[in-house]
Short mmCIF file of the C-alpha atoms (twelve columns), coordinates in Angstrom:
data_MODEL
# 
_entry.id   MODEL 
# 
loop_
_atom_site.group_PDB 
_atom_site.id 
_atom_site.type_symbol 
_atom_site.label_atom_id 
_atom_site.label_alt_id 
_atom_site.label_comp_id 
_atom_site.label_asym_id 
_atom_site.label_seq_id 
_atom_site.Cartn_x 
_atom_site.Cartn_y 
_atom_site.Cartn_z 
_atom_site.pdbx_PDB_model_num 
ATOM 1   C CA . UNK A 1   7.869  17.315  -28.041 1 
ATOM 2   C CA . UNK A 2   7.007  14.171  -29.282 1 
ATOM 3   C CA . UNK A 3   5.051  12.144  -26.604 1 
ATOM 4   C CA . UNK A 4   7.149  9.081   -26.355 1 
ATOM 5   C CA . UNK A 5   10.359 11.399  -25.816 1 
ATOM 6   C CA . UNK A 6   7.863  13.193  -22.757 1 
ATOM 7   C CA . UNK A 7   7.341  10.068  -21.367 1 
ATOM 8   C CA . UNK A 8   11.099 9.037   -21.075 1 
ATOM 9   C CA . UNK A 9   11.903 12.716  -19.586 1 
ATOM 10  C CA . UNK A 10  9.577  12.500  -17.021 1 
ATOM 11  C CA . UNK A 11  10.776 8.632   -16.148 1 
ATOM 12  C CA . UNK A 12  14.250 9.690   -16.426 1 
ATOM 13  C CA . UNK A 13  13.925 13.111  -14.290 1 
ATOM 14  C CA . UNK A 14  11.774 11.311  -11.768 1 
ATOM 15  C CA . UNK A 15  14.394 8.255   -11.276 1 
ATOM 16  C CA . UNK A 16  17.125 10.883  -10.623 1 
ATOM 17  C CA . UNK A 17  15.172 12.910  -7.773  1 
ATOM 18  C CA . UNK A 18  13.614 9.816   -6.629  1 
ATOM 19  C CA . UNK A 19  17.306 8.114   -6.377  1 
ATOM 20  C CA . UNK A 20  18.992 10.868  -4.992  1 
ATOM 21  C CA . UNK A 21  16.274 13.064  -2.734  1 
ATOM 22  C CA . UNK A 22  14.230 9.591   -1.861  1 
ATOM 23  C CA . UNK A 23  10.299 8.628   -2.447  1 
ATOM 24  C CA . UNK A 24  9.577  11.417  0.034   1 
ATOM 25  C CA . UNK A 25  11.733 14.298  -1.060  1 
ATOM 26  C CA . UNK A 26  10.949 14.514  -4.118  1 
ATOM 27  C CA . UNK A 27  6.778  15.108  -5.034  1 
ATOM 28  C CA . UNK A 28  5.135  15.325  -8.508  1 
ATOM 29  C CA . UNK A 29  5.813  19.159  -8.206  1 
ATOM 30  C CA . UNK A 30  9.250  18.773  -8.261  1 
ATOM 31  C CA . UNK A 31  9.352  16.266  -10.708 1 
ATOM 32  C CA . UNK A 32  7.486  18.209  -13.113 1 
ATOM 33  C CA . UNK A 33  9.254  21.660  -12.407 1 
ATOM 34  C CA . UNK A 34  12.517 19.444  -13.401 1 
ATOM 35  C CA . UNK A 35  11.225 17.710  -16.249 1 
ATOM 36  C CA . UNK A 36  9.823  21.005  -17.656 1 
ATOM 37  C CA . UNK A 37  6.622  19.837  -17.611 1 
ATOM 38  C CA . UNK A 38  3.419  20.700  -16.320 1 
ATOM 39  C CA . UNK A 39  1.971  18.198  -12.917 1 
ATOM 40  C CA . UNK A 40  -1.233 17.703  -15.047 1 
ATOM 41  C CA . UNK A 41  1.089  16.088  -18.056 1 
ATOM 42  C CA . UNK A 42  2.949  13.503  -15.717 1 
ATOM 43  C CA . UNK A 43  -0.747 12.238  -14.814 1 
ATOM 44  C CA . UNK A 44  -1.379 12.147  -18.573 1 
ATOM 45  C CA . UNK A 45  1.206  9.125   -18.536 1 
ATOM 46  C CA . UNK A 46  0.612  7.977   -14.713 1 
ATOM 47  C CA . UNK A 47  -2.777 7.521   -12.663 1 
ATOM 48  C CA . UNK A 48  -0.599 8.591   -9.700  1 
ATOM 49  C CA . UNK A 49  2.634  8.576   -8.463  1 
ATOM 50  C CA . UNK A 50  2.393  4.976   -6.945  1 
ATOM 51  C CA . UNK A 51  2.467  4.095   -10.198 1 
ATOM 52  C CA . UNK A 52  5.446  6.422   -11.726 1 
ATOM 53  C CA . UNK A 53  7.743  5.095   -8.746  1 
ATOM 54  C CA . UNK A 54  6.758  1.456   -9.521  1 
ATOM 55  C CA . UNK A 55  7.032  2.190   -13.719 1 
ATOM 56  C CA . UNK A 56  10.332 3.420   -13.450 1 
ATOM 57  C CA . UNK A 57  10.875 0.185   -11.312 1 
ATOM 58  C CA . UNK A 58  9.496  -2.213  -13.474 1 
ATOM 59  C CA . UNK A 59  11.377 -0.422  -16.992 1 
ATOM 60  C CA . UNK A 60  14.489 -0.690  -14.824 1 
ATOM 61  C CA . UNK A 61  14.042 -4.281  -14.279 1 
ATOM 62  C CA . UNK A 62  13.462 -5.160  -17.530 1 
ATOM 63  C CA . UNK A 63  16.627 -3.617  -19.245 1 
ATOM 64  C CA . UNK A 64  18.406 -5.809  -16.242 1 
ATOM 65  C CA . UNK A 65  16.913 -8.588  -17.444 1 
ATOM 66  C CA . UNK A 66  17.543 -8.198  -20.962 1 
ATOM 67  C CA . UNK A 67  21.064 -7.440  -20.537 1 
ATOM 68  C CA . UNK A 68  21.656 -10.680 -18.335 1 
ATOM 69  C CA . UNK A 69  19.494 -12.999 -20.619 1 
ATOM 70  C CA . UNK A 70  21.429 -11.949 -23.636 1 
ATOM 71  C CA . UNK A 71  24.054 -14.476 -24.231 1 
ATOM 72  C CA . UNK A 72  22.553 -16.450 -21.352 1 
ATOM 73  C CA . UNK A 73  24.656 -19.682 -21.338 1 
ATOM 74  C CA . UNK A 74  21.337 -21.580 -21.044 1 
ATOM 75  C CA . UNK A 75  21.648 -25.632 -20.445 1 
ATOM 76  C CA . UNK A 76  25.610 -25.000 -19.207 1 
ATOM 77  C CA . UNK A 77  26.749 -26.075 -15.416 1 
ATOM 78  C CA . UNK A 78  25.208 -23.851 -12.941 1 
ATOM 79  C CA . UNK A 79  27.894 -22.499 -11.321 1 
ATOM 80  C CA . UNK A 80  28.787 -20.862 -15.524 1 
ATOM 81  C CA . UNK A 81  25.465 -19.417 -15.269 1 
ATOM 82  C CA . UNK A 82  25.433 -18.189 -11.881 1 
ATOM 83  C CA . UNK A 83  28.839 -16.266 -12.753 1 
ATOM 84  C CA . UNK A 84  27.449 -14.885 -16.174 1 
ATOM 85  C CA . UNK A 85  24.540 -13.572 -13.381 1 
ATOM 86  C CA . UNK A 86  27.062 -12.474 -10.805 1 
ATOM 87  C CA . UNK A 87  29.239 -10.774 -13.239 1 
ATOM 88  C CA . UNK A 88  26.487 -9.340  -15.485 1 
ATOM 89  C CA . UNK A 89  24.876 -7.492  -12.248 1 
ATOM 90  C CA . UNK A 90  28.369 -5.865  -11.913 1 
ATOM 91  C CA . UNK A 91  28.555 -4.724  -15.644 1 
ATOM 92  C CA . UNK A 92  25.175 -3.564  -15.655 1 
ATOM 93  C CA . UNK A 93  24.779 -1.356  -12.575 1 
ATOM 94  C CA . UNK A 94  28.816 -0.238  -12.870 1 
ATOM 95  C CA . UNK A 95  27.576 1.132   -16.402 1 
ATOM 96  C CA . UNK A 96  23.989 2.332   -14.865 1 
ATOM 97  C CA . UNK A 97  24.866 4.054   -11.574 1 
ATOM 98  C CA . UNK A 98  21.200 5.845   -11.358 1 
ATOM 99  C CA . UNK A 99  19.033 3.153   -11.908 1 
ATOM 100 C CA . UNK A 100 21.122 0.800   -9.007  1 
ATOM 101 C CA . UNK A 101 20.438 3.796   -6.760  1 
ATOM 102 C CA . UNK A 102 17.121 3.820   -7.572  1 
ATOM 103 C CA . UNK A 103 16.491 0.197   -7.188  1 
ATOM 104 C CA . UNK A 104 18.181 0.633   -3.800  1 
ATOM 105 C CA . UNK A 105 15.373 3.471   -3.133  1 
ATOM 106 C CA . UNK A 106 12.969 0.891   -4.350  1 
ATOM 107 C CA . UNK A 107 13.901 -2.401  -2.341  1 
ATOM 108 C CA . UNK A 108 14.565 -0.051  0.805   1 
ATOM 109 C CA . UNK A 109 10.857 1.219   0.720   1 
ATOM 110 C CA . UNK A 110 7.344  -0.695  0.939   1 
ATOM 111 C CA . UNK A 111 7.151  -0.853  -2.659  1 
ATOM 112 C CA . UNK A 112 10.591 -3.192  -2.685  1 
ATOM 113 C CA . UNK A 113 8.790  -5.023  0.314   1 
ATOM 114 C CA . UNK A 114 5.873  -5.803  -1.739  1 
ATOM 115 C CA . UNK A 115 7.428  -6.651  -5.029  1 
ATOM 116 C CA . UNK A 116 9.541  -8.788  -3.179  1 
ATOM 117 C CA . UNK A 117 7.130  -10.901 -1.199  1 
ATOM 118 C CA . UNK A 118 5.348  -11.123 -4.571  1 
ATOM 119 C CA . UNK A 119 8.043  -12.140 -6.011  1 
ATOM 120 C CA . UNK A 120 9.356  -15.270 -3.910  1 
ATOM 121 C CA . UNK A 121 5.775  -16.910 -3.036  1 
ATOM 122 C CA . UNK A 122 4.058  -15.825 -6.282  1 
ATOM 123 C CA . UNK A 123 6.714  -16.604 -9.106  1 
ATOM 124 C CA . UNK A 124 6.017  -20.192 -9.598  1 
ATOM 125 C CA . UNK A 125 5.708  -20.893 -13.187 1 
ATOM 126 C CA . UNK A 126 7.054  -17.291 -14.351 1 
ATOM 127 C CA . UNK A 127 10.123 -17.830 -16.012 1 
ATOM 128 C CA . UNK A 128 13.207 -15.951 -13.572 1 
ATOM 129 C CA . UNK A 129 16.910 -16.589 -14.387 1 
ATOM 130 C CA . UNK A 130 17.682 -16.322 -10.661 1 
ATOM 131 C CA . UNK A 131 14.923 -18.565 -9.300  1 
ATOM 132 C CA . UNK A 132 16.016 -20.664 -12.102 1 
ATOM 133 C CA . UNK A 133 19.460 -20.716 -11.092 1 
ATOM 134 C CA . UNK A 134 18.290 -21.987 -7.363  1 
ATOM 135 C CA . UNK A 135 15.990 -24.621 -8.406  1 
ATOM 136 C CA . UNK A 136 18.439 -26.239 -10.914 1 
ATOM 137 C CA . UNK A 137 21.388 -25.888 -8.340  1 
ATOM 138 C CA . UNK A 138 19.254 -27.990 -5.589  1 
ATOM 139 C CA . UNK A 139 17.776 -30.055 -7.995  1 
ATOM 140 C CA . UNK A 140 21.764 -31.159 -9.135  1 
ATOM 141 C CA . UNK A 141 22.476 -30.875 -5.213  1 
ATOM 142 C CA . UNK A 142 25.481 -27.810 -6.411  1 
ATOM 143 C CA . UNK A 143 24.237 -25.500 -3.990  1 
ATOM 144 C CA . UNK A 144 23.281 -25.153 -0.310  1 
ATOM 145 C CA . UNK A 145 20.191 -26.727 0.293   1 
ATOM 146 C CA . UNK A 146 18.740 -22.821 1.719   1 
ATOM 147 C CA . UNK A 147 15.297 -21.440 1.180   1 
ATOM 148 C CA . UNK A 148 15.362 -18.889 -2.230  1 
ATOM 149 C CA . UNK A 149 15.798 -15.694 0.168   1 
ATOM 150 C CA . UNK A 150 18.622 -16.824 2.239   1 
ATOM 151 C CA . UNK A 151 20.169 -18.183 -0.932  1 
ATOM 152 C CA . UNK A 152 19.829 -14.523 -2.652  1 
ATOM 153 C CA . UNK A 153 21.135 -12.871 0.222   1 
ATOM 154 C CA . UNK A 154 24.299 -14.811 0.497   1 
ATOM 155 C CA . UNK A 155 24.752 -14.893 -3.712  1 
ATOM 156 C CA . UNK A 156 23.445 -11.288 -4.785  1 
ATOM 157 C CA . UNK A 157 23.610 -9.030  -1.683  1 
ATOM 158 C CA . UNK A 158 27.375 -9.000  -1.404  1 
ATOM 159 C CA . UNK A 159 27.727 -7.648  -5.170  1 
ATOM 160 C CA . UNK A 160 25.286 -5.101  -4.184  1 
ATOM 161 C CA . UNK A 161 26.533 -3.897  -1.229  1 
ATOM 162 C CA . UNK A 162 30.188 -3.319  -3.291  1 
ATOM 163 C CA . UNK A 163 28.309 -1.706  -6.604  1 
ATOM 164 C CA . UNK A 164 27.429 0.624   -3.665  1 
ATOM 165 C CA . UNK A 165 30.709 1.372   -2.679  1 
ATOM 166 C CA . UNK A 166 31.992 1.340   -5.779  1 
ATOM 167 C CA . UNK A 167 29.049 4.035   -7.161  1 
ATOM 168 C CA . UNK A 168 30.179 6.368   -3.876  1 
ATOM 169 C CA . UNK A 169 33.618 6.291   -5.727  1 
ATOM 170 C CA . UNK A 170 35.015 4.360   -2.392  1 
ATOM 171 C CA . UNK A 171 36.154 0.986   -3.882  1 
ATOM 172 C CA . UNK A 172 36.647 0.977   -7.367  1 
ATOM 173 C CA . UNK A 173 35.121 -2.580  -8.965  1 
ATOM 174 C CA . UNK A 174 36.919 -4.010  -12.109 1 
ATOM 175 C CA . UNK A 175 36.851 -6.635  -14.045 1 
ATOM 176 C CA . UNK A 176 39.552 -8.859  -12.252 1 
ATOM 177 C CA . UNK A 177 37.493 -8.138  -8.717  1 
ATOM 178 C CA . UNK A 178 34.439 -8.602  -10.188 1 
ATOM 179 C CA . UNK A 179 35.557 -12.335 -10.744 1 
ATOM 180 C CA . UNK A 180 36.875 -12.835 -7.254  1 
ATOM 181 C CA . UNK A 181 33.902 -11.065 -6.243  1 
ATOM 182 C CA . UNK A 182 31.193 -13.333 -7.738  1 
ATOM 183 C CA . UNK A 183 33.375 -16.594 -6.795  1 
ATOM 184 C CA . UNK A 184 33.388 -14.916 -3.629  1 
ATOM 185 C CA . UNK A 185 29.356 -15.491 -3.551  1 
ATOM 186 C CA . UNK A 186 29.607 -18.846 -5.227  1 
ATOM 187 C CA . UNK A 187 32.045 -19.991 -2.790  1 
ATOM 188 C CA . UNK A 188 29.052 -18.917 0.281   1 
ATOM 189 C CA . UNK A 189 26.433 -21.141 -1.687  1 
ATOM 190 C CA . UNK A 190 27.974 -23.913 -3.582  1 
ATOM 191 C CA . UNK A 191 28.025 -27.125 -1.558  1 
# 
């Protein structure tokens, strides 16, 4: 087996037991056993398992990020681009159940504590579509005038909380309720 194709096994096992038996259920033993692998080849590719959970993390984040920043309507009003955000989180985790459950595992643990602080009070200067989004909206006085985390929670934490339910099969999200949806958040931060 090529190497490459290893790696993405073991990253793709691991985010499934991680997601579903959490950071504490499922060890490097079980991982392996269900990758098919030995324990000794998953170290090959990660120093420890600190590092696999925040890997699969990071490579998560990433395809996110690509799939919102393509067709990014970069320089339009804010509240376009916060809806291309707001609706693009919806099409993105509706089409990739496993890795929104395992970015819920993530932000519900110390790692998603961590990244998170690191995140708000050490971005500055990294570019970030959504820290973007809050800077330009204050700057043009569109949005509340709330600190980046309470402006987050009241935007993005509402979609979240429905791709849950929608992922547990209990409210099915399409496209027409994704819309209300996301004007639903812009309605809580626009002024």
């Amino acid at each position: 087996m090529p190497k490459q194709v290893k790696r993405e096994d073991i990253i793709r096992t691991a985010m499934e037991l991680l997601a579903a038996q959490g950071f504490h259920g499922a060890p490097m033993s079980m991982i392996a056993e269900k990758a098919g692998v030995g324990v000794g080849t998953i170290y090959r590719y990660f120093e420890n398992r600190d590092i696999l959970i925040k890997t699969i993390y990071q490579e998560c984040e990433e395809r996110l990020v690509a799939f919102l920043t393509r067709d990014y309507p970069h320089g339009q009003p804010v509240r376009i681009c916060f809806f291309h955000i707001a609706k693009g989180l919806v099409a993105y985790f509706t089409q990739n159940p496993m890795e929104f459950k395992y970015s819920e595992q993530f932000h519900n643990s110390p790692f998603g504590e961590a990244h998170r602080r690191n995140r708000i009070f050490k971005a500055a200067g990294q570019p970030d579509i959504f820290m973007e989004i809050h800077e330009r909206g204050l700057s043009q006085q569109v949005i509340k005038n709330l600190p980046p985390t309470v402006f987050f929670n009241l935007a993005f934490a509402p979609i979240a909380w429905s791709l849950r339910d929608h992922i547990l099969g209990i409210t099915p999200i399409d496209d027409a309720l994704a819309q209300v949806l996301a004007a639903s958040c812009w309605d809580s931060v626009k002024k």
